[in-house]
Backbone atoms as SQL, in Angstrom:
CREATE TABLE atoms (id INTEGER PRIMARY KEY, chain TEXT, resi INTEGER, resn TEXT, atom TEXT, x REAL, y REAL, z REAL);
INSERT INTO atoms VALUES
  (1, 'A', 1, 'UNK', 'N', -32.740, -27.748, 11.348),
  (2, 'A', 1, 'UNK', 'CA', -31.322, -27.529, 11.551),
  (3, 'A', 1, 'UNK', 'C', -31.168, -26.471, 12.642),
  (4, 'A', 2, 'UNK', 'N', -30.313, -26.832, 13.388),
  (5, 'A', 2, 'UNK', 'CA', -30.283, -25.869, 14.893),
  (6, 'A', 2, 'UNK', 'C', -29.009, -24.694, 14.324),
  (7, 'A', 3, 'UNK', 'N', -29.269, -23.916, 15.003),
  (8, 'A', 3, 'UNK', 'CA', -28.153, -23.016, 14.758),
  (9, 'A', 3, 'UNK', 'C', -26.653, -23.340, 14.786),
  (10, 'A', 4, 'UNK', 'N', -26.534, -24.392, 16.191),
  (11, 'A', 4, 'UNK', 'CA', -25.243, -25.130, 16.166),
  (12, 'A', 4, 'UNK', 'C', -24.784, -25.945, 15.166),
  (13, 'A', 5, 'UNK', 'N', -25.375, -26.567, 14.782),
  (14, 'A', 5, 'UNK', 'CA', -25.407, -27.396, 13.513),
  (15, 'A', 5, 'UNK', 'C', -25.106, -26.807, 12.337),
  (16, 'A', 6, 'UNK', 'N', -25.767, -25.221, 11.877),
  (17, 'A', 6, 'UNK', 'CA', -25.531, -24.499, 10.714),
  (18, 'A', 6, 'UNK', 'C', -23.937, -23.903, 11.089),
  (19, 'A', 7, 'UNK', 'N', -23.724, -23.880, 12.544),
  (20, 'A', 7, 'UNK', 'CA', -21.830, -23.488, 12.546),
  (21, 'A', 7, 'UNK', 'C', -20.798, -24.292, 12.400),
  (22, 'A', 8, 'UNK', 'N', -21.445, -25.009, 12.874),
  (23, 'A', 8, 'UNK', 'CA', -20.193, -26.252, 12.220),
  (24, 'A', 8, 'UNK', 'C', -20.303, -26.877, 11.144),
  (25, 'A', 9, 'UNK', 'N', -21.369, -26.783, 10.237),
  (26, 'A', 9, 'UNK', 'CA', -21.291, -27.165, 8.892),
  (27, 'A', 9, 'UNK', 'C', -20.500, -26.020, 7.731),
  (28, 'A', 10, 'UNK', 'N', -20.738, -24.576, 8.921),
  (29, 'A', 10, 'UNK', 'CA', -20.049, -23.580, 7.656),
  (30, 'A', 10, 'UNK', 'C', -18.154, -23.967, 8.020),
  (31, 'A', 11, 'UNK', 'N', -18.036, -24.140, 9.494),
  (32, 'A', 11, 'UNK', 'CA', -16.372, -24.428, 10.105),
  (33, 'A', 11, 'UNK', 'C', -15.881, -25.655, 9.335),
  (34, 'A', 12, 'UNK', 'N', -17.081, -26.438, 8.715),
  (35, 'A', 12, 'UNK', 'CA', -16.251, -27.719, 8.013),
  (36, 'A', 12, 'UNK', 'C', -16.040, -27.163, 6.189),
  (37, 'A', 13, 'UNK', 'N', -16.579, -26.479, 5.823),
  (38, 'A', 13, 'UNK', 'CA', -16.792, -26.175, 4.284),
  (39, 'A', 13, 'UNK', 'C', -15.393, -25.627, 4.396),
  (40, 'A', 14, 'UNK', 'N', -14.683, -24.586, 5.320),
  (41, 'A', 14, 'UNK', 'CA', -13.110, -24.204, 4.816),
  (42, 'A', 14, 'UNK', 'C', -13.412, -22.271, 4.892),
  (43, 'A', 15, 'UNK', 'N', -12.911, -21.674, 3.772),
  (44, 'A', 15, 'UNK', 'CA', -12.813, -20.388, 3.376),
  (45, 'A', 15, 'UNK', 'C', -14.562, -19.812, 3.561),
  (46, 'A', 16, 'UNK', 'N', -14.663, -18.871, 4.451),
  (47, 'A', 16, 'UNK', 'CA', -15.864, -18.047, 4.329),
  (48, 'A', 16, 'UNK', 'C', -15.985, -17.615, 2.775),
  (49, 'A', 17, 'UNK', 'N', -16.889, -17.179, 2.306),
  (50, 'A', 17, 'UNK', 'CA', -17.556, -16.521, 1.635),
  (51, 'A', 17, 'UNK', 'C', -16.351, -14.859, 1.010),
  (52, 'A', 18, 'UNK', 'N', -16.506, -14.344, 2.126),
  (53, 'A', 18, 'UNK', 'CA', -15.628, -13.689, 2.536),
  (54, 'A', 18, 'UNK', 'C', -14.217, -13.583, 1.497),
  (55, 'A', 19, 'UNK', 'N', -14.105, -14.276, 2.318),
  (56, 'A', 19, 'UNK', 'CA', -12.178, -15.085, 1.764),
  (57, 'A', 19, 'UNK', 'C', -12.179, -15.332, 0.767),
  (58, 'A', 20, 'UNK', 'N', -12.938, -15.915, -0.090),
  (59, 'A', 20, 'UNK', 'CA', -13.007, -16.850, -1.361),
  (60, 'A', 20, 'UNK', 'C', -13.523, -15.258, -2.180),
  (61, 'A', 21, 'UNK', 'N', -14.337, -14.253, -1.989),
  (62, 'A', 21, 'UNK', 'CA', -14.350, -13.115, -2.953),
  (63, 'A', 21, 'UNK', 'C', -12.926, -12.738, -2.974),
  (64, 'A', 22, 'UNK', 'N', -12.038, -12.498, -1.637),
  (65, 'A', 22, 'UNK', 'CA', -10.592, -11.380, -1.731),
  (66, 'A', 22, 'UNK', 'C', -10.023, -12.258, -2.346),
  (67, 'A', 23, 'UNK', 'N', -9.843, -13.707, -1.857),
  (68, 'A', 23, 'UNK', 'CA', -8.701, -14.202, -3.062),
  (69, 'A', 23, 'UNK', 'C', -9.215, -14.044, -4.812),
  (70, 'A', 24, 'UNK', 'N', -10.516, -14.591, -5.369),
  (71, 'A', 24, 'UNK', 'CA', -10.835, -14.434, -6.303),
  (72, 'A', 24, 'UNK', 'C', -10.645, -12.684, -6.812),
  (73, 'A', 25, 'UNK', 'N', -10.624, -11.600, -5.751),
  (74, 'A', 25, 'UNK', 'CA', -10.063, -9.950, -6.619),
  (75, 'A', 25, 'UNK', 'C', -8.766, -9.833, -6.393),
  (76, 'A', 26, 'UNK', 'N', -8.244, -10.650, -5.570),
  (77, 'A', 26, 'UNK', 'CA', -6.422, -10.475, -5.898),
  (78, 'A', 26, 'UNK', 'C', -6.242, -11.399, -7.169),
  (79, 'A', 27, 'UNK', 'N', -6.689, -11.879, -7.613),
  (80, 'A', 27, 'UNK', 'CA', -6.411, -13.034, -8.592),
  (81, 'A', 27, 'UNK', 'C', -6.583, -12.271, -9.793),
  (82, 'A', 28, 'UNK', 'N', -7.667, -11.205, -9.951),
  (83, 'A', 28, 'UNK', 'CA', -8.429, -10.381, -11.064),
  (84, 'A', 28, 'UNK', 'C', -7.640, -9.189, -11.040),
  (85, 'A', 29, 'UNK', 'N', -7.130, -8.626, -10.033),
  (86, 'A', 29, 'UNK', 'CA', -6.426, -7.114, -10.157),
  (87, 'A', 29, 'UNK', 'C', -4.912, -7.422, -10.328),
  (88, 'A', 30, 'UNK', 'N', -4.517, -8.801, -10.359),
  (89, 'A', 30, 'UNK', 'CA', -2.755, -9.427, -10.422),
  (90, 'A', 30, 'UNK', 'C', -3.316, -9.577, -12.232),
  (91, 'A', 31, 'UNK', 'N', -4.050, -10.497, -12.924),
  (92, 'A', 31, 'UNK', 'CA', -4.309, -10.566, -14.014),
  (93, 'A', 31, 'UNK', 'C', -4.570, -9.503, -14.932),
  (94, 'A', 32, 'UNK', 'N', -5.110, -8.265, -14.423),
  (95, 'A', 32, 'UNK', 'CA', -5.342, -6.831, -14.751),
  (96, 'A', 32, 'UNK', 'C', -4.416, -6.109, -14.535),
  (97, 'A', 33, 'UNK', 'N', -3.855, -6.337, -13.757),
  (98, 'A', 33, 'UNK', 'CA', -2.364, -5.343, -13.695),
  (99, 'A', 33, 'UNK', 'C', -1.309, -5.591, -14.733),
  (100, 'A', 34, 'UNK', 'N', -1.105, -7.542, -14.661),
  (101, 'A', 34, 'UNK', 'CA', -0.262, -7.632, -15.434),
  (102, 'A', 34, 'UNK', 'C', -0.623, -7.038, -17.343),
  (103, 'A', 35, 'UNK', 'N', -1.824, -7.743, -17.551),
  (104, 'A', 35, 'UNK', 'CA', -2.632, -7.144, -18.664),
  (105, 'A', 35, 'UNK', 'C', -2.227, -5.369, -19.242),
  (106, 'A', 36, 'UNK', 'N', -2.463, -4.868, -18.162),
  (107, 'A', 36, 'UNK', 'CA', -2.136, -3.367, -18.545),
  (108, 'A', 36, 'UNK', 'C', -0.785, -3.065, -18.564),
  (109, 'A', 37, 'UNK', 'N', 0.214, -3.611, -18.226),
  (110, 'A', 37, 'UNK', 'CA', 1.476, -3.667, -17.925),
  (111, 'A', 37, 'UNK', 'C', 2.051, -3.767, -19.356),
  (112, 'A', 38, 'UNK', 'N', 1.752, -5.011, -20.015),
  (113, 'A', 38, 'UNK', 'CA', 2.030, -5.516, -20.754),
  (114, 'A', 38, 'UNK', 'C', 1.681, -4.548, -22.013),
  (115, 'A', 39, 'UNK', 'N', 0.399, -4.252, -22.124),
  (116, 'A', 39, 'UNK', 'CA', -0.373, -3.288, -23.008),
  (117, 'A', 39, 'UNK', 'C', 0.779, -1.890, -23.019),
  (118, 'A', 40, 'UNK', 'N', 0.686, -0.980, -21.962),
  (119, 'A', 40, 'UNK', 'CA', 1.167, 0.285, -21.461),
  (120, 'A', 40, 'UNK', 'C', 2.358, -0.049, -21.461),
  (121, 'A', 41, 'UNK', 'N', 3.462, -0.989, -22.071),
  (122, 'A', 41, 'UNK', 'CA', 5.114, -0.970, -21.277),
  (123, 'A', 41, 'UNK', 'C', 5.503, 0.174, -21.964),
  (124, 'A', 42, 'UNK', 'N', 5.327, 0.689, -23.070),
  (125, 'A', 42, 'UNK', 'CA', 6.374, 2.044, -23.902),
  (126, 'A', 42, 'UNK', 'C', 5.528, 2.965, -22.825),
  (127, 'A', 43, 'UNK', 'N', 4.400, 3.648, -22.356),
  (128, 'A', 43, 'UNK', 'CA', 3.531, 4.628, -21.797),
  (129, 'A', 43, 'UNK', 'C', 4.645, 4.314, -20.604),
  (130, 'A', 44, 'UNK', 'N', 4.464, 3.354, -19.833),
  (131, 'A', 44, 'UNK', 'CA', 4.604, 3.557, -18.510),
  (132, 'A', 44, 'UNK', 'C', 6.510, 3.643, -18.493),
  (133, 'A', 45, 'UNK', 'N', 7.004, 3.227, -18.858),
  (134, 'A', 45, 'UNK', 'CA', 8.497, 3.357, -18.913),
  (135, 'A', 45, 'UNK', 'C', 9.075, 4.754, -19.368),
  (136, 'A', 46, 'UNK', 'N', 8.443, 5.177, -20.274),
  (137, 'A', 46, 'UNK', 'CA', 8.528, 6.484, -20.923),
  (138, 'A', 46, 'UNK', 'C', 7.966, 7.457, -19.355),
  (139, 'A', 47, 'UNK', 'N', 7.456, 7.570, -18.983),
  (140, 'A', 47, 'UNK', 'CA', 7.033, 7.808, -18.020),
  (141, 'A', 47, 'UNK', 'C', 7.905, 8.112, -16.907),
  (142, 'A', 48, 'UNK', 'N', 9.045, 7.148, -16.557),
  (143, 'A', 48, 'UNK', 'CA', 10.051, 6.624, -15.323),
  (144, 'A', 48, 'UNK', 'C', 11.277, 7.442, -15.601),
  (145, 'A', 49, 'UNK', 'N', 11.292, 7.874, -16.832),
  (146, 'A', 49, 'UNK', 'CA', 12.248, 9.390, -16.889),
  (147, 'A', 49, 'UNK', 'C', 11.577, 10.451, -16.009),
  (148, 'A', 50, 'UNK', 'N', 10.613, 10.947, -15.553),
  (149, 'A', 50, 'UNK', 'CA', 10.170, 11.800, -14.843),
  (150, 'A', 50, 'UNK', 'C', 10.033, 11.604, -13.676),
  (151, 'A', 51, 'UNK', 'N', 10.477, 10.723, -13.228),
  (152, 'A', 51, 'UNK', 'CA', 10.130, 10.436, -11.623),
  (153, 'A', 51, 'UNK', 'C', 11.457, 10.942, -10.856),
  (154, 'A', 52, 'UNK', 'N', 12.617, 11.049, -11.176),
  (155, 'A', 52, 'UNK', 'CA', 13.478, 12.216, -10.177),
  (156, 'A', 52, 'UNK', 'C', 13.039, 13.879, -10.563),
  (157, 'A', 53, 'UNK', 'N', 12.371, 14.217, -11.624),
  (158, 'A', 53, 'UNK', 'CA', 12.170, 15.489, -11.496),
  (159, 'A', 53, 'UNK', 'C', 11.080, 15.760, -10.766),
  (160, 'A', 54, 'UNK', 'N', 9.789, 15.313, -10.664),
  (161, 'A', 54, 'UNK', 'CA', 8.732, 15.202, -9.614),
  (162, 'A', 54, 'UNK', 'C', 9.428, 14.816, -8.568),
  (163, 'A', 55, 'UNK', 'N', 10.026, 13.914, -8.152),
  (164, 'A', 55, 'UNK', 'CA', 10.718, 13.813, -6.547),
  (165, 'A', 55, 'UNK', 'C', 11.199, 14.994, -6.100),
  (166, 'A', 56, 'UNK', 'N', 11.848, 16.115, -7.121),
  (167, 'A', 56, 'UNK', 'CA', 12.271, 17.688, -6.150),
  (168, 'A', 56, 'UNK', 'C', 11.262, 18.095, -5.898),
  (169, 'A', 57, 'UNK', 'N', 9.873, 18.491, -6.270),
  (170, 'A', 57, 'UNK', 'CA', 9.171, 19.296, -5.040),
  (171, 'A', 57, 'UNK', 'C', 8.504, 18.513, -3.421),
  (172, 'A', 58, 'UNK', 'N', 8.203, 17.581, -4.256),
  (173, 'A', 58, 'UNK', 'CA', 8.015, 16.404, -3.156),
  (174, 'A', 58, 'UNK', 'C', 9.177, 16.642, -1.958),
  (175, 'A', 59, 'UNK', 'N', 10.692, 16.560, -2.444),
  (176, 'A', 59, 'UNK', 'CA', 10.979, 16.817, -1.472),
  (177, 'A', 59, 'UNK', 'C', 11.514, 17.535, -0.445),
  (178, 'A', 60, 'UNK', 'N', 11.328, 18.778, -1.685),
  (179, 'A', 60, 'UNK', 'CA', 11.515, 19.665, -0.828),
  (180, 'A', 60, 'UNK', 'C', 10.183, 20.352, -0.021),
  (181, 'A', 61, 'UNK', 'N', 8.818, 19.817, -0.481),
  (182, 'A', 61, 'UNK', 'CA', 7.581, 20.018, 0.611),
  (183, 'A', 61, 'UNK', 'C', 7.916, 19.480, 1.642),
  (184, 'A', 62, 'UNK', 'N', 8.203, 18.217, 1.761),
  (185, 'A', 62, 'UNK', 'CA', 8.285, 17.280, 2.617),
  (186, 'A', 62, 'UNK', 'C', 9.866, 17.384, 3.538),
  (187, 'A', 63, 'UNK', 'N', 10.789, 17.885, 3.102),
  (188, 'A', 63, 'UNK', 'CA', 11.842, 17.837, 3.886),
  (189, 'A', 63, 'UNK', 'C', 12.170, 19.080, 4.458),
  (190, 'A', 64, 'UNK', 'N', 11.822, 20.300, 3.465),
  (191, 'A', 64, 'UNK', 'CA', 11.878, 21.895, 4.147),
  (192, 'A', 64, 'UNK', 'C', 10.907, 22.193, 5.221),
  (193, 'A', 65, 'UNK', 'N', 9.745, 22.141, 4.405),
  (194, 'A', 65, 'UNK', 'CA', 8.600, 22.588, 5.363),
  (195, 'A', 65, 'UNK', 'C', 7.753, 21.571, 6.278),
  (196, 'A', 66, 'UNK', 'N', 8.550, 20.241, 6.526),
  (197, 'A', 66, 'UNK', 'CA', 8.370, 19.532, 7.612),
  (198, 'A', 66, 'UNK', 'C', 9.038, 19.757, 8.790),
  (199, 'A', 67, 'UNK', 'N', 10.186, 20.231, 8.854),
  (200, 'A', 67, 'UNK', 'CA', 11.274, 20.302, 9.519),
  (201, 'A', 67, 'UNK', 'C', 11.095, 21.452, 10.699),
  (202, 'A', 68, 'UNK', 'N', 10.329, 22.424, 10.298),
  (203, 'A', 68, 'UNK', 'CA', 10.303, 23.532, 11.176),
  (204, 'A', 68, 'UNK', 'C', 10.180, 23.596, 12.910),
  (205, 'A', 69, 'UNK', 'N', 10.100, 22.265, 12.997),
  (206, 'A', 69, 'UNK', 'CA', 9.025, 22.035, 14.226),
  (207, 'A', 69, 'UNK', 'C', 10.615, 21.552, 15.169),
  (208, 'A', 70, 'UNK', 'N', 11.727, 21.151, 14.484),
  (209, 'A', 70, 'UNK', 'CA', 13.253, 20.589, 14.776),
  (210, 'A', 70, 'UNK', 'C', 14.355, 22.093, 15.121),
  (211, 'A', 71, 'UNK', 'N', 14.336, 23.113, 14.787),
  (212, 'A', 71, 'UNK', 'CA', 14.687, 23.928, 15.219),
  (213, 'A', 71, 'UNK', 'C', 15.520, 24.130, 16.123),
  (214, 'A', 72, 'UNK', 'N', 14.887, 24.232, 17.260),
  (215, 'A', 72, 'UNK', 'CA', 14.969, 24.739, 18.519),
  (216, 'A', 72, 'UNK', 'C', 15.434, 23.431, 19.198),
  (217, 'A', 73, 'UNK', 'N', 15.361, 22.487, 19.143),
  (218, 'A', 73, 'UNK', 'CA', 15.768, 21.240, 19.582),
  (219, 'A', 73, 'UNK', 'C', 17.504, 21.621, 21.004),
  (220, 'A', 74, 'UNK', 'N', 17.714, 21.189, 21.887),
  (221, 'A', 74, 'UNK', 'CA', 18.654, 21.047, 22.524),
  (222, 'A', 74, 'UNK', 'C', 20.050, 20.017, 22.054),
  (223, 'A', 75, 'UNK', 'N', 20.533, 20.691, 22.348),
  (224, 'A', 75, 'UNK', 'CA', 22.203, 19.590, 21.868),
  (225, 'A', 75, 'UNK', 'C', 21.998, 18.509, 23.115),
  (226, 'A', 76, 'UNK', 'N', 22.309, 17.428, 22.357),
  (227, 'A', 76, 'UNK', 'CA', 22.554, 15.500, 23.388),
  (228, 'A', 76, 'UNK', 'C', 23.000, 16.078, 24.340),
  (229, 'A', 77, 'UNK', 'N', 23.955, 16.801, 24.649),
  (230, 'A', 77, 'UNK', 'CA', 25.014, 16.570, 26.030),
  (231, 'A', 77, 'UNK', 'C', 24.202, 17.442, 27.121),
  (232, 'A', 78, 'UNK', 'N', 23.200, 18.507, 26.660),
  (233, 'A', 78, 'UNK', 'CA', 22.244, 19.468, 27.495),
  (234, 'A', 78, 'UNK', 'C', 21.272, 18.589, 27.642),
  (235, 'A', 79, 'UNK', 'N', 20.957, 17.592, 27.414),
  (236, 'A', 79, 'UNK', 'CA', 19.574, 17.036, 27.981),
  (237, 'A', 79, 'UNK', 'C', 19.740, 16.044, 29.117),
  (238, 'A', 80, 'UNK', 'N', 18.485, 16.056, 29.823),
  (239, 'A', 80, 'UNK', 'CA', 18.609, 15.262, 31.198),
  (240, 'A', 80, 'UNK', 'C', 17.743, 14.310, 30.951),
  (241, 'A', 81, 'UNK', 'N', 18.641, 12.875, 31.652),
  (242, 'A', 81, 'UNK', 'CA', 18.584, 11.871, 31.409),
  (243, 'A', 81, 'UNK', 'C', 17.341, 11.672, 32.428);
């Protein structure tokens, strides 16, 4: 079997090797997710009360002490086009 021959026999089979593992672990981590979902619904819902009180430091890391760098910025009508 020539090398050419072994490429076009893999171009006729379809999905690499490859391909056929990622679809087969999206298939396993969608079945596992839902699984734990189902298991965890009182854990994880109970849970979703806390997610605006964790969002204040978040954003105030992220919106105070990102910002510093905006300052000094020029007003629209002072800048040259």
């Amino acid at each position: 079997m020539t090398a050419e021959s072994h490429v076009d026999s893999q171009r006729r089979q379809g999905l690499s090797l490859k391909a056929r593992a990622g679809i087969v672990l999206l298939g396993f981590l969608a079945i596992a997710g839902a699984l734990l979902f189902t298991e965890h619904r009182a854990h994880v819902l109970g849970l979703l009360i806390w997610l605006p009180l964790l969002a204040c430091p978040l954003m105030h890391l992220f919106m105070h002490h990102g910002g510093h760098g905006h300052r000094h910025a020029e007003p629209d009508d002072q800048r040259s086009v």
